[in-house]
LOKEMAR-219283 format. One line per field, with one value per residue (C-alpha): chain; y, x, z. Coordinates in nm, 4 decimals. Each point is the difference from the previous one (the first is absolute). Example, Ala and Ser with C-alpha at 12.3 -4.5 7.8 and 13.67 -1.06 7.14 Angstrom:
residues 2
mol: (A / A) .
v: (-0.4500 / 0.3440) .
u: (1.2300 / 0.1370) .
w: (0.7800 / -0.0660) .
***
This chain:
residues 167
mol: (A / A / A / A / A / A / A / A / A / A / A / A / A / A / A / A / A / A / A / A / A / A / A / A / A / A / A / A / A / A / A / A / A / A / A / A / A / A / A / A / A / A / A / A / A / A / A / A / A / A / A / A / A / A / A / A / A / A / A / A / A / A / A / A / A / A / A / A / A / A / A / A / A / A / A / A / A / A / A / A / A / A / A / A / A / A / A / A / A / A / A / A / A / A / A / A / A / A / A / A / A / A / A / A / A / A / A / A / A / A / A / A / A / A / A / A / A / A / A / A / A / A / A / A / A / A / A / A / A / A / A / A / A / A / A / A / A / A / A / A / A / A / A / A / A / A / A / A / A / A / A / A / A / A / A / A / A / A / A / A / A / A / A / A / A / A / A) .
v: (8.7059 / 0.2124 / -0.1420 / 0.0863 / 0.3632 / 0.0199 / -0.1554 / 0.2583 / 0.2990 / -0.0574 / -0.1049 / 0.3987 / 0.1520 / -0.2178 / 0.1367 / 0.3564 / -0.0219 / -0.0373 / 0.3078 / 0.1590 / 0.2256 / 0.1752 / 0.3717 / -0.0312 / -0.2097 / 0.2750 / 0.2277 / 0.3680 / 0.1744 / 0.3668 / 0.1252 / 0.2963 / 0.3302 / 0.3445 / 0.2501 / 0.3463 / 0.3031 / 0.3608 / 0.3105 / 0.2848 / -0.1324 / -0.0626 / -0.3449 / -0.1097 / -0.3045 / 0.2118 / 0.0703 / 0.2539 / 0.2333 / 0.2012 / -0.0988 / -0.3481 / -0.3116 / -0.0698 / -0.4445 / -0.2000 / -0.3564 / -0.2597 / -0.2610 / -0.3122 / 0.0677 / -0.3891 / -0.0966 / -0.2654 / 0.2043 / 0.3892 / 0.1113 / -0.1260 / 0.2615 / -0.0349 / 0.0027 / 0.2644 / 0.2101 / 0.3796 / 0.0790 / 0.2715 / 0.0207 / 0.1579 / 0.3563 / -0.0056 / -0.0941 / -0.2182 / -0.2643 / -0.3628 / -0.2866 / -0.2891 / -0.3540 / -0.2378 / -0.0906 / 0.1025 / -0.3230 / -0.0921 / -0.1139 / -0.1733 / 0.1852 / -0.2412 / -0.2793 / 0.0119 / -0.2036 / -0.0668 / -0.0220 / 0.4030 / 0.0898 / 0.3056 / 0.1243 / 0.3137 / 0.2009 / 0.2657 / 0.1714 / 0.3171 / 0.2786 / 0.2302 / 0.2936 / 0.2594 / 0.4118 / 0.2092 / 0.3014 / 0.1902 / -0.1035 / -0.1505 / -0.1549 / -0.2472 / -0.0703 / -0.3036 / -0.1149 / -0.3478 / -0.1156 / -0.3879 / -0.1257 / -0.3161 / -0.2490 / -0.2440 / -0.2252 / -0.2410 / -0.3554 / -0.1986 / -0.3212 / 0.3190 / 0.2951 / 0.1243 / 0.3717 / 0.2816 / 0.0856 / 0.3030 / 0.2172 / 0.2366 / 0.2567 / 0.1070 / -0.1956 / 0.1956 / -0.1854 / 0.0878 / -0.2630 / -0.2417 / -0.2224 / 0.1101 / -0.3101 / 0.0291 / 0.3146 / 0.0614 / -0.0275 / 0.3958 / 0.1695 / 0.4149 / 0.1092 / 0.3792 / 0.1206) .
u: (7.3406 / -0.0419 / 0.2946 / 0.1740 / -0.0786 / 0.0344 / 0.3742 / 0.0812 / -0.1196 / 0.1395 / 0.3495 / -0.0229 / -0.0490 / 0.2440 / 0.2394 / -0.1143 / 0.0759 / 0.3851 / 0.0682 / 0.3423 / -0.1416 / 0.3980 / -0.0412 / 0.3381 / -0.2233 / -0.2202 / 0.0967 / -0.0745 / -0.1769 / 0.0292 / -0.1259 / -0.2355 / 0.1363 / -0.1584 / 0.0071 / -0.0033 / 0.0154 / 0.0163 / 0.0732 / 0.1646 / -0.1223 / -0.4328 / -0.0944 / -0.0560 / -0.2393 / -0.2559 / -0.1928 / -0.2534 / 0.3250 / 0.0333 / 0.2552 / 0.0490 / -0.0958 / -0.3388 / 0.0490 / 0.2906 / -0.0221 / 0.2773 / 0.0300 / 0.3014 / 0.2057 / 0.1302 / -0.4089 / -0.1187 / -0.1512 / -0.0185 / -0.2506 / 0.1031 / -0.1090 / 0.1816 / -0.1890 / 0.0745 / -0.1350 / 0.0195 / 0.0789 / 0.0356 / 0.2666 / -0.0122 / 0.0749 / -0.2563 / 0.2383 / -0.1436 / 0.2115 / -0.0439 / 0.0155 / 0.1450 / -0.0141 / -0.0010 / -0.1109 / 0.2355 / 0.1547 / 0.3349 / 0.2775 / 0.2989 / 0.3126 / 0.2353 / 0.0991 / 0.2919 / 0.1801 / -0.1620 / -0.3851 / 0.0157 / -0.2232 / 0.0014 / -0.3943 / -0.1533 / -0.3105 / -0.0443 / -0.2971 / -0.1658 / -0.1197 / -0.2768 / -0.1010 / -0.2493 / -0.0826 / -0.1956 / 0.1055 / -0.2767 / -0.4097 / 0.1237 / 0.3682 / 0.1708 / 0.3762 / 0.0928 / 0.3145 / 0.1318 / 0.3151 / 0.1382 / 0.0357 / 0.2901 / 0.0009 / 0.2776 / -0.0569 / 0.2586 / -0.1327 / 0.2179 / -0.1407 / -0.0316 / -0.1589 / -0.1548 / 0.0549 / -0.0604 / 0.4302 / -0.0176 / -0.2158 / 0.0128 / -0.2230 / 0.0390 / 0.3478 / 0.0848 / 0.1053 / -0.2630 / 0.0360 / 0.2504 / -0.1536 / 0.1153 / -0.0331 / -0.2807 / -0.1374 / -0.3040 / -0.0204 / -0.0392 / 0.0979 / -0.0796 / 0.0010 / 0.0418 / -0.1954) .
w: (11.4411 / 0.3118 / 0.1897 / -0.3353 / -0.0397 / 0.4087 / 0.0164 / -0.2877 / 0.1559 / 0.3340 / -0.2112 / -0.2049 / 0.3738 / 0.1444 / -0.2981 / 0.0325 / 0.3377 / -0.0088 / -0.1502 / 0.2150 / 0.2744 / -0.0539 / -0.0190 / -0.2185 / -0.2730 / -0.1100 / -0.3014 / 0.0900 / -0.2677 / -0.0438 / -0.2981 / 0.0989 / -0.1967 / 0.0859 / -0.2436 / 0.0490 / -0.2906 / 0.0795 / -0.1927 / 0.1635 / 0.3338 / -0.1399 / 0.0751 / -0.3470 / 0.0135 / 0.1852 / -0.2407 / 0.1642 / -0.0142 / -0.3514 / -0.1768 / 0.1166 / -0.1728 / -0.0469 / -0.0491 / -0.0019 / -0.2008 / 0.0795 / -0.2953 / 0.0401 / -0.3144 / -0.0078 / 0.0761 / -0.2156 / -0.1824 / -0.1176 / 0.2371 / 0.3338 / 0.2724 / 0.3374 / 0.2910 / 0.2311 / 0.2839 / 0.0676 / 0.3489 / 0.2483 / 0.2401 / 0.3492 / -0.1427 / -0.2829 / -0.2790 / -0.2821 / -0.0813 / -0.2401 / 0.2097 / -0.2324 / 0.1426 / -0.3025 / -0.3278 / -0.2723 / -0.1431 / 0.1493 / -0.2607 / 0.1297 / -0.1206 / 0.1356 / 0.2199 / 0.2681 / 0.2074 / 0.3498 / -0.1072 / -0.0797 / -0.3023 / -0.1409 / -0.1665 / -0.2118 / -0.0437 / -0.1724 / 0.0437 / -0.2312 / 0.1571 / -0.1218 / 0.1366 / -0.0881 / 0.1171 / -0.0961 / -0.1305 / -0.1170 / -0.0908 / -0.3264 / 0.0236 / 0.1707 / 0.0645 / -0.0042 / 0.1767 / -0.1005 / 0.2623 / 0.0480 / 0.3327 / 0.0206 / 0.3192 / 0.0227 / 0.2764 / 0.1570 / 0.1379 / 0.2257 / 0.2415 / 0.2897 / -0.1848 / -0.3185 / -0.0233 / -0.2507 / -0.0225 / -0.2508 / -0.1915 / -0.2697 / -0.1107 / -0.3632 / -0.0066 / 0.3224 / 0.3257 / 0.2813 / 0.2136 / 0.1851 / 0.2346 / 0.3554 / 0.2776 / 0.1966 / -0.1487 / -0.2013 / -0.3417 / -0.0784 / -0.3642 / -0.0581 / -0.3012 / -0.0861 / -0.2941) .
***
């Protein structure tokens, strides 16, 4: 029974083993989307500034179910600007299917923001963030966005994934 369980190990490494060592072979993956929101030039997401927003709550619109927060992280940049860092975890839906192995996928992602504008009242600010995404054998890269049904973002080769919104 050793030899067994031996021989079959040593066959999964073997197999693990011939994976292509081709640079060509590997998809890219560029998904990470910073998000930046000002207002009249005041970094809105800091929220130790008056007047900006005090949380922000991502939730995946197509999640599985109602309440599906996105995972996110809240950044600052080399000049001190806030800004959402978005890697993954709204749900992808394929849109469509082309010719060549390209696939064409959706999320749509709620956003919820908060300030304070006095001791006893909040304004809320509700906005929809869409990501299409385009997956081919060589890449899978956020393509567009739109914020509120407005076009943000067009995916630039070799940039970074940037979108700034003005409130």
């Amino acid at each position: 029974m050793k030899n067994v369980i031996f021989f079959l190990a040593v066959a999964l490494l073997s197999a693990a083993s011939c994976r292509s060592e081709n640079p060509d072979d590997i998809r890219r993956i560029d998904q990470v989307l910073n998000i930046y929101i000002d207002s009249l030039g005041q970094d809105m997401l800091d929220n130790t500034l008056p007047g900006s927003y005090i949380s922000v709550t991502m939730n995946d619109v197509d999640g599985l179910t109602d309440n599906a927060p996105v995972q996110y992280n809240l950044r600052k940049d080399e000049s001190n600007m806030s800004f959402i860092q978005y890697t993954a975890g709204a749900r992808r839906i394929l849109l469509e299917s082309l010719p060549g192995n390209k696939e064409i996928y959706r999320s749509r992602i709620a956003l919820n923001m908060r300030k304070q504008l006095n001791d006893s009242v909040q304004s809320v600010t509700n906005d929809t963030l869409v990501l299409n995404y385009t997956l081919t054998p060589q890449v899978f890269e956020i393509s567009t966005a739109l914020y509120n049904g407005v076009p943000v973002f067009t995916k630039t080769p070799g940039a970074a994934n940037v979108i700034k919104i003005n409130k």
